[in-house]
Every structure is written in C-alpha cells, then in structure tokens.
C-alpha positions in Angstrom: -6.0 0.0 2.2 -3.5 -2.9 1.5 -4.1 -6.6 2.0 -2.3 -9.1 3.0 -2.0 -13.0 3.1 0.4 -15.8 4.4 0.2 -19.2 2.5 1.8 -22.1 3.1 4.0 -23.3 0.7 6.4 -26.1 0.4 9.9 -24.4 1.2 8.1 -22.1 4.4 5.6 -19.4 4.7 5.2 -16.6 2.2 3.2 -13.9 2.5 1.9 -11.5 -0.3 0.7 -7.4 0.4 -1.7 -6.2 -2.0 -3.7 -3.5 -3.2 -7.5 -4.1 -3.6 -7.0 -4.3 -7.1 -4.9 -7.2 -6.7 -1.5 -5.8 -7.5 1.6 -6.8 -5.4 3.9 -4.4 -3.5 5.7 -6.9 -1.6 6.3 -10.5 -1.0 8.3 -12.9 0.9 9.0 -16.5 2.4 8.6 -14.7 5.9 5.4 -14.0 8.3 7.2 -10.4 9.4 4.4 -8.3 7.4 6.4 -4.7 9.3 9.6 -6.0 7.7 8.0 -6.6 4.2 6.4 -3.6 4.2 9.7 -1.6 4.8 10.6 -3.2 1.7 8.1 -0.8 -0.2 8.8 2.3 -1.9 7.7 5.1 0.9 5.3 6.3 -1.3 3.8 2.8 -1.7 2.5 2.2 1.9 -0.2 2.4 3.3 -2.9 1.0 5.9 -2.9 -3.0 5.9 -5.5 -5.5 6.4 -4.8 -8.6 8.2 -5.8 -12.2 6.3 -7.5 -10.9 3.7 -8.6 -11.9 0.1 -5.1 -11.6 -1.8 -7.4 -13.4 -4.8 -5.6 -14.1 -8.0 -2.5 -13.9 -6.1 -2.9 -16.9 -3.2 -3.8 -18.9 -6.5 -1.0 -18.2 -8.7 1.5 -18.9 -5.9 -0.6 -22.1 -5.3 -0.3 -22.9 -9.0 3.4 -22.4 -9.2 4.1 -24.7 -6.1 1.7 -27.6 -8.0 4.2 -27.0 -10.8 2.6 -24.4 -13.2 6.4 -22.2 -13.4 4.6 -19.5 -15.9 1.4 -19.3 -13.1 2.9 -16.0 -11.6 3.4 -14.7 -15.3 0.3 -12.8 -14.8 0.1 -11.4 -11.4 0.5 -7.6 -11.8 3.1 -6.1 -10.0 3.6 -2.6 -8.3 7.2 -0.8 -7.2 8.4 2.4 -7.8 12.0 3.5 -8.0 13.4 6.6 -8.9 16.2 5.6 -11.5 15.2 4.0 -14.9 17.9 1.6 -14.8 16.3 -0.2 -11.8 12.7 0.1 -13.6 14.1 -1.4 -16.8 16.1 -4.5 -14.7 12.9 -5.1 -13.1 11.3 -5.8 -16.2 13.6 -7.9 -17.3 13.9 -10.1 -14.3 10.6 -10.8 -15.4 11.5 -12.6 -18.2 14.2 -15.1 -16.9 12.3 -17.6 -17.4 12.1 -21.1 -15.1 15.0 -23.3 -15.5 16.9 -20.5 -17.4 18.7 -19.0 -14.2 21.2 -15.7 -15.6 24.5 -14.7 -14.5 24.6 -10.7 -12.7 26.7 -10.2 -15.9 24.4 -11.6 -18.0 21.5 -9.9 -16.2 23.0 -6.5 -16.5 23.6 -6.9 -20.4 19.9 -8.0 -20.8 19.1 -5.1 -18.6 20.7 -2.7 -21.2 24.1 -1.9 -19.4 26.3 -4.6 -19.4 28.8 -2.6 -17.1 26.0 -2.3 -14.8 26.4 -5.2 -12.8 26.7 -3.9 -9.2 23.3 -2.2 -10.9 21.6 -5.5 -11.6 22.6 -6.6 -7.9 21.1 -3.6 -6.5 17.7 -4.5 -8.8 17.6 -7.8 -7.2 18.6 -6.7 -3.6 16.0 -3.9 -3.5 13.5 -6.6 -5.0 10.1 -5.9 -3.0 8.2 -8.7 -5.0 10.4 -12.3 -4.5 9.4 -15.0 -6.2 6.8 -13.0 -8.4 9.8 -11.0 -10.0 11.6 -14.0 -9.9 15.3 -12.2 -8.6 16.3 -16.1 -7.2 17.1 -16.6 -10.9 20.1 -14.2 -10.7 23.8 -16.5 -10.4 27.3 -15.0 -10.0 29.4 -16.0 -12.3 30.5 -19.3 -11.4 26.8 -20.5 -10.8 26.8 -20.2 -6.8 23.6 -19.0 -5.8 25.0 -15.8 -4.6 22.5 -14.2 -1.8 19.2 -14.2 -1.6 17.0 -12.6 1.2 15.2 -15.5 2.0 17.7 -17.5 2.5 20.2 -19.7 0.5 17.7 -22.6 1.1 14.7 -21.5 -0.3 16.8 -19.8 -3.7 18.4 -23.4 -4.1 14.7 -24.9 -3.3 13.0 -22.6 -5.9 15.6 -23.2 -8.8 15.3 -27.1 -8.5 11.7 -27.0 -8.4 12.2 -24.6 -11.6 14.8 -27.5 -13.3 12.3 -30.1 -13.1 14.9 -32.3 -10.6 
C-alpha cells in the first residue's frame, strides 16, 4: 500500500506518494493525487492511503523550504524506466546541485550522451519525483527556464530560493 501526504509549502501545495518504507514514487506542487500517480511507472502503482505518515519525507521537504538545499539529498527515490539512458539521466539530475542550474546540453553530456539532448528533456519530462530529483535545475541554452510541469512560477521560485536571492 502507498502513502501519501500534502504539505504546505511556500510556492503552493506539494504532495509526496510513498511506499511504507519511505521511498518516493511521485511528487508534485499539485493536490491531484490520480494525476501524480499516472506519473508512475505502471508497474509502480498500487493501492493509496490518504494523509498518511510520509515520515522522513514531510521533514526533508520541510527542511529544504527553511533553507537546508542538500535536506532532500537523502530521501530515497523509486522509478522504473525501461531504457538505461533515462536511468543513468536520472541519477545525474541528482547531482545538480542548488544554485548550479545545467543547460539540456550540458545535462545530456553529464548524462553520458552529449547528443542526447532531446534524451535529457525526455528524463526531465517523464520526471515522477519533482523537486526531490531536482529536474527545475535543467535551463535551455540561453538560461530561460524552459518548461516545467509545475509551472514556470514555482521553477523560477525554486531556483531563487536555491541562489540564495
């Protein structure tokens, strides 16, 4: 059975689905739980349960907002995808760190395919886990903010928090 929580935070709601271990499938600055959990890998969903203890999670989020940027660092993180390419962006995503935001170009070559870059959009765009896999650190190439699914507000929100502004 998953779990699921909605927190408050400072740029709008976000809501994180969880397993009982703690591990996150999907999260987003929305309250739509149905539309995060189409988000997930098939294979990933399951059952939900309503307001429940997301534990280490609600607290990293929490910690982040107060201004701890490495707070999410830990949070353990489950997708599944079928191509390694996507697997291997993902884990690189992870370590854009705050303040630091990457170019698709420059997101692709750290991703180990620098002609990959309408690969390194996809990895971002199919992105289950926002904020935790931090994919709002992803520019185009001139350093607009590009898309983001939550909005182009909450992207620019989250990288000025990140620059310390």
């Amino acid at each position: 059975m998953l779990r699921y929580a909605t927190m408050t935070t400072p740029v709008g709601p976000f809501t994180a689905i969880t397993t009982a271990g703690g591990a996150v499938r999907a999260a987003g600055f929305t309250t739509d739980v149905p539309d995060l959990m189409r988000l997930m890998h098939p294979a990933l969903r399951e059952g939900v349960e309503a307001n429940a203890d997301v534990g280490p999670v609600r607290d990293a989020v929490a910690a982040y907002f107060d201004g701890d940027l490495t707070a999410l660092d830990v949070v353990v993180v489950e997708q599944q995808t079928k191509g390694p390419f996507m697997r291997q962006a993902w884990d690189v995503m992870r370590e854009i760190k705050p303040g630091a935001p990457v170019t698709y170009t420059r997101y692709a070559e750290l991703s180990g395919n620098p002609a990959a870059i309408r690969g390194a959009a996809q990895a971002c765009a199919r992105n289950a886990v926002a904020l935790i896999l931090p994919c709002h650190r992803v520019l185009r190439s001139d350093g607009s903010l590009g898309g983001y699914r939550w909005g182009l507000t909450v992207k620019a929100w989250l990288l000025k928090h990140e620059s310390g502004e």
